[in-house]
C-alpha positions as CSV (number, residue, x, y, z in Angstrom):
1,X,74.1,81.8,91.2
2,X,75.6,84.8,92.1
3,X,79.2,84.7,93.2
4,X,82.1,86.8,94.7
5,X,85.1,87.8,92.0
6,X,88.8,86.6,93.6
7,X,89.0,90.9,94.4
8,X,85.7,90.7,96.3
9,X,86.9,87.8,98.3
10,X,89.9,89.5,98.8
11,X,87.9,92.8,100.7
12,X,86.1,89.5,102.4
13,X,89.3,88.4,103.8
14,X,92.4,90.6,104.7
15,X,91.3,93.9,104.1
16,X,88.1,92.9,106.1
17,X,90.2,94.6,108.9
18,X,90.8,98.0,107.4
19,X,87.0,97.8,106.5
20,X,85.6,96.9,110.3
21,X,83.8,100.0,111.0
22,X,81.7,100.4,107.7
23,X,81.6,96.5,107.9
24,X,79.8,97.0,111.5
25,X,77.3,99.5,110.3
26,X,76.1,97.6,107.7
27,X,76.2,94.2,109.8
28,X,74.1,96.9,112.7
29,X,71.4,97.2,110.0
30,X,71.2,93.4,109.0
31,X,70.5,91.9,112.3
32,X,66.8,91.2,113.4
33,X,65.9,90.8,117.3
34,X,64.0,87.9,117.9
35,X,62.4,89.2,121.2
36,X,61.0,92.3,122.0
37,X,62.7,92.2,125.1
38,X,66.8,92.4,123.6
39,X,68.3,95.6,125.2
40,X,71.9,95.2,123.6
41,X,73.1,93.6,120.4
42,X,77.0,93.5,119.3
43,X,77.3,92.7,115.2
44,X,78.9,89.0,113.9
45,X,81.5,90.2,112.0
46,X,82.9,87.8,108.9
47,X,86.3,87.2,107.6
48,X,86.0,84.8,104.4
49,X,88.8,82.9,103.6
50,X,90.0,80.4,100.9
51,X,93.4,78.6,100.7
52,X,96.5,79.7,98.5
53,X,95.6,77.8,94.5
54,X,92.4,75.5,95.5
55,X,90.7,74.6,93.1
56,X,87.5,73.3,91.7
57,X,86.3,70.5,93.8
58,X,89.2,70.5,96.3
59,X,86.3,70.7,99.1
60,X,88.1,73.4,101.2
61,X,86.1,73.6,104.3
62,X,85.1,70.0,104.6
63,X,86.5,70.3,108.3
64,X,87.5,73.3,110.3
65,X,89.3,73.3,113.9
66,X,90.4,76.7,115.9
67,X,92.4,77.2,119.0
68,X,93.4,80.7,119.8
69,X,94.8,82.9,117.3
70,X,95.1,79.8,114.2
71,X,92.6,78.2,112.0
72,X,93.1,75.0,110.3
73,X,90.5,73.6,106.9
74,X,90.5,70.3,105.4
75,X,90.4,70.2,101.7
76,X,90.4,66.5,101.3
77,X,90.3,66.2,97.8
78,X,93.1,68.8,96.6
79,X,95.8,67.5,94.8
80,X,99.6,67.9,96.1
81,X,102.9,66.9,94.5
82,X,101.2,66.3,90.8
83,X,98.8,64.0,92.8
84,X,95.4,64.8,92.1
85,X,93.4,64.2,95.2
86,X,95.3,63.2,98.1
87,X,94.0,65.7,100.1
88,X,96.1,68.9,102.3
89,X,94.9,71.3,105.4
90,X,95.8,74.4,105.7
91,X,96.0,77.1,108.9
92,X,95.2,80.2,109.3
93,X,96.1,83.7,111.7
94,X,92.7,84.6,112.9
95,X,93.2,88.0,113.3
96,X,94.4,88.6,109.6
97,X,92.8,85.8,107.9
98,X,96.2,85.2,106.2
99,X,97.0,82.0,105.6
100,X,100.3,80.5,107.6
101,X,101.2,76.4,106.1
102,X,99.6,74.6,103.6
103,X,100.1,71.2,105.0
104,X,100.2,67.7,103.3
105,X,101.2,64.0,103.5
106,X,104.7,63.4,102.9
107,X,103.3,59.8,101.7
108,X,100.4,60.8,100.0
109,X,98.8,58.7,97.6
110,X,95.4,59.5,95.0
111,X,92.3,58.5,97.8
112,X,94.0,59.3,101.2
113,X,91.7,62.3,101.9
114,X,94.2,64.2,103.8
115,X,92.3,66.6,105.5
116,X,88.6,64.6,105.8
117,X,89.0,65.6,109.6
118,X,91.5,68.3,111.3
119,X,91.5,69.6,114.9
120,X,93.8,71.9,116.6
121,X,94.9,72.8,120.3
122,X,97.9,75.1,121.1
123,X,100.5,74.5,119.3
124,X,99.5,71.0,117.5
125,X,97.4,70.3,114.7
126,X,96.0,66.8,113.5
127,X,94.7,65.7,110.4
128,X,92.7,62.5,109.1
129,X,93.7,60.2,105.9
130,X,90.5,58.0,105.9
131,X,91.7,56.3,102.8
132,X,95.5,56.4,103.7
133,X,96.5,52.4,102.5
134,X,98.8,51.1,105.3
135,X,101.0,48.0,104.4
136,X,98.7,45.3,102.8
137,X,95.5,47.0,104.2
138,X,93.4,49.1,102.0
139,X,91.5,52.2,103.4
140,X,92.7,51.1,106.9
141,X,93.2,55.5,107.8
142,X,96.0,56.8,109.5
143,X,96.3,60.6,111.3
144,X,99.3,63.1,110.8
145,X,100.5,65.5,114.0
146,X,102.0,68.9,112.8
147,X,103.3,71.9,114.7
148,X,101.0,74.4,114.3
149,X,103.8,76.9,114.7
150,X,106.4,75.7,112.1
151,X,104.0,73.3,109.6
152,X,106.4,70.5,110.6
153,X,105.4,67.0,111.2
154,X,105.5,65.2,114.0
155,X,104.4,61.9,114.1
156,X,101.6,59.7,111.8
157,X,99.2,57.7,113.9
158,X,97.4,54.4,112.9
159,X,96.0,51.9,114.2
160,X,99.5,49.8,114.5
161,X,98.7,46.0,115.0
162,X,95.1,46.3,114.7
163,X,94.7,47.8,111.7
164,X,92.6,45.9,109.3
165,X,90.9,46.8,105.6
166,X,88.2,49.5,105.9
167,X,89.1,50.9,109.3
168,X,88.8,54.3,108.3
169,X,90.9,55.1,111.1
170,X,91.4,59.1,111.1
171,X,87.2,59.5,110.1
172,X,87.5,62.1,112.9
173,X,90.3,63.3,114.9
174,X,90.4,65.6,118.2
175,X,93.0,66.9,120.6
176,X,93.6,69.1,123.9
177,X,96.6,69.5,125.1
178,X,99.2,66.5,125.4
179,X,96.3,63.8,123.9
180,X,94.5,63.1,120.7
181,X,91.8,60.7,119.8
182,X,90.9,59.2,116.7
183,X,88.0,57.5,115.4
184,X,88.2,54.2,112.9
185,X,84.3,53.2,112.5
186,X,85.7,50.0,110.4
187,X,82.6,48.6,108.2
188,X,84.2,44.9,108.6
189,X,82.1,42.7,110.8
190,X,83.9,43.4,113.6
191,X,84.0,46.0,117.1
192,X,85.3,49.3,115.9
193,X,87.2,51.6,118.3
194,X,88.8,55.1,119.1
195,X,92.3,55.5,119.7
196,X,94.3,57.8,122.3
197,X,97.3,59.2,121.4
198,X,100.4,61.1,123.4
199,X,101.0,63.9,121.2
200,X,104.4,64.7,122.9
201,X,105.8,61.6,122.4
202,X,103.3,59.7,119.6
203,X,102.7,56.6,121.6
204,X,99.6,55.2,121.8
205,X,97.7,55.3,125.5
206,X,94.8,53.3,124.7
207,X,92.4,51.6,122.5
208,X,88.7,52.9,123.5
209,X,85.8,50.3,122.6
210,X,82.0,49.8,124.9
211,X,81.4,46.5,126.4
212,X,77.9,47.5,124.3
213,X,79.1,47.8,121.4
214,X,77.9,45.6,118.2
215,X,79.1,45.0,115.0
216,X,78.8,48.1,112.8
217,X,77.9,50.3,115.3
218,X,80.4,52.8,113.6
219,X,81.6,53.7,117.1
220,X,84.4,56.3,116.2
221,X,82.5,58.1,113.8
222,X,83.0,61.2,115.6
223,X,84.9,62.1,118.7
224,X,86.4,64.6,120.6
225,X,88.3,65.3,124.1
226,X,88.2,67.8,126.8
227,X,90.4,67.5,129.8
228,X,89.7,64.4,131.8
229,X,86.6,63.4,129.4
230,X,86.1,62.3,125.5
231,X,83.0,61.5,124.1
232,X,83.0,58.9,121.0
233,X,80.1,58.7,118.8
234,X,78.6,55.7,117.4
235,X,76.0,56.4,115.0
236,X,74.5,53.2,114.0
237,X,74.3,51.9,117.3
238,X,71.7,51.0,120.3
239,X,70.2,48.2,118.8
240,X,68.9,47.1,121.7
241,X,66.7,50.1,122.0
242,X,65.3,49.6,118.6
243,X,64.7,45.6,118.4
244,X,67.7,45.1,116.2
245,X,68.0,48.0,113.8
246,X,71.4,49.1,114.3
247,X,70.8,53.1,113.4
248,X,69.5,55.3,116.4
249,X,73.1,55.6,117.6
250,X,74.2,56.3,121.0
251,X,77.4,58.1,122.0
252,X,80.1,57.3,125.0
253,X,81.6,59.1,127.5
254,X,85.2,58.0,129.0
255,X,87.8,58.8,131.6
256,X,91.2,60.0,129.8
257,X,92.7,61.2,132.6
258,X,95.9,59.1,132.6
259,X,96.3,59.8,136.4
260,X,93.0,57.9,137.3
261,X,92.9,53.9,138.0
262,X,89.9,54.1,135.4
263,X,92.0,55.3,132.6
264,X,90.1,54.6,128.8
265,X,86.8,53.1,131.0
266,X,83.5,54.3,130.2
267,X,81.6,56.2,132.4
268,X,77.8,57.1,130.6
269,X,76.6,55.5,127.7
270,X,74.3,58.5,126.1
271,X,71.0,58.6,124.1
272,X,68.2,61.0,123.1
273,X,65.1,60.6,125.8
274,X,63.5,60.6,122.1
275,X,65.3,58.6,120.3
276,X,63.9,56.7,117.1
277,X,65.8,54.6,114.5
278,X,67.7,56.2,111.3
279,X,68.4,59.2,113.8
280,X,72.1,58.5,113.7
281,X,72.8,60.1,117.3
282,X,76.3,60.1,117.5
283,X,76.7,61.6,113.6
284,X,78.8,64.5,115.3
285,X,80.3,65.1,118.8
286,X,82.0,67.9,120.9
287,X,82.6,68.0,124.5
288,X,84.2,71.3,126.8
289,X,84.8,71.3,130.6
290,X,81.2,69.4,131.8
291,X,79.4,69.7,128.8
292,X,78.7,67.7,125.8
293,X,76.6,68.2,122.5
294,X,75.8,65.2,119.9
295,X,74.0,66.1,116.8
296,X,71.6,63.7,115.1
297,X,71.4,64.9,111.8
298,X,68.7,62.9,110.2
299,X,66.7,62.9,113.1
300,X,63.1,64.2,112.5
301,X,61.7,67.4,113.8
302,X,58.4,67.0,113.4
303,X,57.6,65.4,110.1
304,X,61.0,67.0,108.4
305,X,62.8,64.3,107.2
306,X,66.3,65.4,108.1
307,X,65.4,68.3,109.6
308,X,67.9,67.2,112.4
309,X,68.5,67.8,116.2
310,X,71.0,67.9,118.8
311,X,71.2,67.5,122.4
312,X,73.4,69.0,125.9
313,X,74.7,66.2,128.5
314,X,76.0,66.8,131.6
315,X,78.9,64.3,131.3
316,X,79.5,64.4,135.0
317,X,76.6,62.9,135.3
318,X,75.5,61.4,132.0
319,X,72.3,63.7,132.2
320,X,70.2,64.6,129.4
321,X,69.9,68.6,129.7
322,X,68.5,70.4,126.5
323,X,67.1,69.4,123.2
324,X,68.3,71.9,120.7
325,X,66.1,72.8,117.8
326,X,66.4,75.8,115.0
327,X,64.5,79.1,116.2
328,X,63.6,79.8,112.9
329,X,61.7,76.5,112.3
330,X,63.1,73.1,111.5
331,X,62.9,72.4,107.9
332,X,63.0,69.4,105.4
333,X,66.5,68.3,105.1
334,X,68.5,71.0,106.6
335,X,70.4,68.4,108.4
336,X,70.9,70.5,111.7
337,X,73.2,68.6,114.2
338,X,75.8,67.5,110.9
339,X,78.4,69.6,112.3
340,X,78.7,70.8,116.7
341,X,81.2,72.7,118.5
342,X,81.6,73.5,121.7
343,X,83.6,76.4,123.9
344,X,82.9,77.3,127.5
345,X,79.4,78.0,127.7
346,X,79.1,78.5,123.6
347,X,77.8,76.2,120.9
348,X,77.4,76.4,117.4
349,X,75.9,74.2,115.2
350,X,75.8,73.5,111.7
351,X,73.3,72.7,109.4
352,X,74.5,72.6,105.8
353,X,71.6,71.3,103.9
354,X,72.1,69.0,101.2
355,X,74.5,70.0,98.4
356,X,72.8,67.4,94.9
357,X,69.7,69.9,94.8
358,X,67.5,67.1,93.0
359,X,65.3,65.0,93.6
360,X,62.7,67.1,94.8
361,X,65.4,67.9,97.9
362,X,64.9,71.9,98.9
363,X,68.9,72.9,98.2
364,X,69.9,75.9,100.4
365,X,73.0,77.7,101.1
366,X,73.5,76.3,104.8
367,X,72.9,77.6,108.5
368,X,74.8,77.7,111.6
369,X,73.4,78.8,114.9
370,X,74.5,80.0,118.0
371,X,73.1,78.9,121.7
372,X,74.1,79.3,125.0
373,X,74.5,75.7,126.9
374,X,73.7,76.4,130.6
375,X,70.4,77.4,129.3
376,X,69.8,75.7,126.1
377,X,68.7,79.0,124.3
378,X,69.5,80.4,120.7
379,X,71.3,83.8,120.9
380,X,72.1,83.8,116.9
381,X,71.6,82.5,113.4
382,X,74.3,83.1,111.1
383,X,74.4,83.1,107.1
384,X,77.0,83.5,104.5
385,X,77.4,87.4,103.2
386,X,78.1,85.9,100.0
387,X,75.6,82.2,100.2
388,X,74.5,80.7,97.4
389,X,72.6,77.5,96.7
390,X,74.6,74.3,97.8
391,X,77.5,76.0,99.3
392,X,76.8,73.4,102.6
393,X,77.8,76.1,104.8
394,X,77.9,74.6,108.5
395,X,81.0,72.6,109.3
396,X,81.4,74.1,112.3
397,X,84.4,75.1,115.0
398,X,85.0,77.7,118.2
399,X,86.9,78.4,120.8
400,X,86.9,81.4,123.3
401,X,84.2,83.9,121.5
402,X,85.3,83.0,117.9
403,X,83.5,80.6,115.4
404,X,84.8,79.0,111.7
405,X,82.6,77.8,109.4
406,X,83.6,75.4,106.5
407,X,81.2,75.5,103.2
408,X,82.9,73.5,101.0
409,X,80.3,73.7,98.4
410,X,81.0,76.8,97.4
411,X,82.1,77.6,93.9
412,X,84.3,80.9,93.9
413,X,87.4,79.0,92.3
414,X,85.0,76.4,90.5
415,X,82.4,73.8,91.3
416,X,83.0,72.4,94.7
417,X,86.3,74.9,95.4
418,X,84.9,75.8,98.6
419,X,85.6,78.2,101.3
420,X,85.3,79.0,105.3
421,X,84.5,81.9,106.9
422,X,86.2,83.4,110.6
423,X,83.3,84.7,112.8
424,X,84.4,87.1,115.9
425,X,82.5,89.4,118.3
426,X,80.3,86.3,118.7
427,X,77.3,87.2,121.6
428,X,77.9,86.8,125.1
429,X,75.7,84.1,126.6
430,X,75.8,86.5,130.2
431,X,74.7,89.4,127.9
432,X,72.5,88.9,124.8
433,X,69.1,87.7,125.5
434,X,68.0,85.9,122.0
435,X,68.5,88.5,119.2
436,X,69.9,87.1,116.0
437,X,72.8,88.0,114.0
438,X,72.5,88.1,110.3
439,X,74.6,88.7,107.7
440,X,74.0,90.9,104.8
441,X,73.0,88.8,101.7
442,X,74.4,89.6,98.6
443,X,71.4,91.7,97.7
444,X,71.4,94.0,100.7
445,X,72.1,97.5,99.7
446,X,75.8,97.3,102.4
């Protein structure tokens, strides 16, 4: 497997900037145009990065968030105070790759996985516990708000006086501007919910469930929040659809505009037109401004089991708009539609592949792709430099023409250390028509 020394990763990261213009040649001889037609083409360029003594199996990169000029990575499983695997999330300058706060759990205990989920807007930065044990309740979650601009916390979320065993509150976490949601997909028999949070003040706005809803459902598996809208996905749900098999999954849309008489209601309930059962619709969830993307990762495309999908609503209207598919063909677990992010009129989306490499499973280093969401087209497809096998690149972020990816299979600082990599001078959607961008591998001559 071949790998990058710690002084390669270093010219991946910081000095990446003194290196741009060779950097840009070489990237200018990797890319391929997929139509005969592209007149112009601008070069991905890559910024790896890797947080300040991880270690093996920390899984930096597990979950990635961006907003502006900071990145923030969940490594869930790195150890903090002598604690070995609590979990801490780090953030990051974009434009130097440096790394700014390392940020942990005051309270941390062995299982919280700190960091399972992050998310970042302005100046404040959320992360999940998913295993955090609150008073007598065992993995009932719980969510920490920092200041991105200090590393300072704020305030811990949880579910207060419904939290129960196995809530799993803080499974996924979002925020923009002054609110925050968080998931808690509880396995108990009962209705699981999403939560909205006032990050100015920590109170909690409202408790976000579906009159549709059934036990199990795993509504709050993924969420996130744009504005005046959040979308909550439940990825064992709709069965209805499916004659009591609980797994197509459906996804929500809900007014969280605290203004409006119809604060926390729902407004669309959302499915695939070609939904089937085991899909798990809902598995991952991003929304900006009047669109909204939910990734299905082991949908079948085709006969590819796992091959995965995703989809573009109009949540104005609820509308079904564009399936999205790999241009480079779907194939047998690639798990496309694990990770989706959305900004403006650019999505990417990750498809990390399966990380055991056995069983007959094809293990490859990951993918995330590019497309443009007023049209539903592919303008790039974007690999590692540096991939190797099972690195599970394609946790995926972006916001305003840059992208992070989280691969936190990757074994730089041993098995399972992981890493994420800062993508700028992404295509613009008004000017590229379909090339993609591809990285050098590690066997290119650049």
């Amino acid at each position: 497997m071949r790998r990058s020394t710690p002084l390669q990763h270093k010219v991946c990261g910081v000095a990446l900037r003194r290196l741009r213009r060779s950097v840009i040649a070489c990237l200018s001889l990797a890319f391929i145009l997929a139509l005969g037609d592209a007149i112009h083409a601008e070069p991905i360029v890559e910024q790896k990065i890797i947080g300040n003594e991880v270690r093996p199996s920390d899984r930096f990169g597990r979950a990635v968030g961006l907003s502006g000029g900071t990145v923030i990575v969940g490594a869930p499983a790195r150890g903090t105070f002598g604690v070995t695997g609590n979990g801490a999330a780090y953030l990051f300058d974009v434009a130097t790759g440096a790394q700014r706060f390392k940020l942990t759990a005051d309270d941390g205990e062995v299982g919280d996985d700190f960091g399972n989920s992050v998310a970042i807007s302005g100046n404040r930065a959320i992360v999940g516990a998913v295993g955090d044990d609150e008073g007598p309740f065992n993995d009932s979650g719980s969510a920490y708000l920092f200041d991105a601009s200090t590393g300072q916390r704020l305030f811990k979320f949880t579910a207060g006086d419904k939290s129960r065993n196995n809530d799993y509150f803080g499974t996924s976490v979002a925020i923009d501007g002054n609110m925050a949601i968080v998931g808690a997909p509880t396995e108990e028999d009962s209705v699981s919910a999403a939560y909205l949070f006032d990050v100015t003040t920590g109170d909690r706005l409202f408790r976000l469930t579906s009159r549709l809803m059934h036990p199990d459902d795993q509504f709050g598996r993924s969420v996130a929040i744009s504005g005046n809208r959040a979308i909550v996905g439940a990825d064992r749900g709709g069965s209805s659809e499916f004659g009591g098999d609980p797994r197509g999954g459906t996804a929500y849309v809900f007014d969280v505009d605290p203004q409006s008489p119809n604060f926390g209601q729902e407004l669309f309930k959302l499915s695939a037109d070609d939904a089937a059962p085991e899909d798990r619709f809902g598995w991952s969830v991003a929304i900006s401004g009047n669109r909204a993307i939910v990734g299905t990762r082991f949908a079948e495309a085709g006969e590819l089991d796992s091959s995965g999908l995703a989809y573009v609503f109009d949540v104005t209207t609820g509308e079904q708009l564009f399936r999205l598919t790999p241009g480079d063909d779907s194939k047998e677990d690639a798990r496309f539609g694990a990770s989706v992010s959305i900004s403006g009129n650019l999505a990417i989306i990750g498809a990390h592949g399966n990380k055991s490499c056995q069983g007959g499973i094809v293990c490859e280093p990951g993918t995330a792709y590019l497309f443009d969401v007023i049209t539903g087209r592919e303008l790039a497809r974007i690999t590692a430099s540096d991939a190797a096998d099972g690195d599970i690149f394609g946790f995926v972020g972006i916001d305003n023409g840059t992208a992070i990816v989280g691969a936190p299979g990757n074994d730089d600082f041993g098995s399972g250390s992981g890493s994420a990599y800062i993508l700028t001078d992404l295509p613009n959607p008004s000017r590229s028509r379909a090339p993609y961008f591809l990285l050098p591998s590690p066997s290119s001559p650049c």
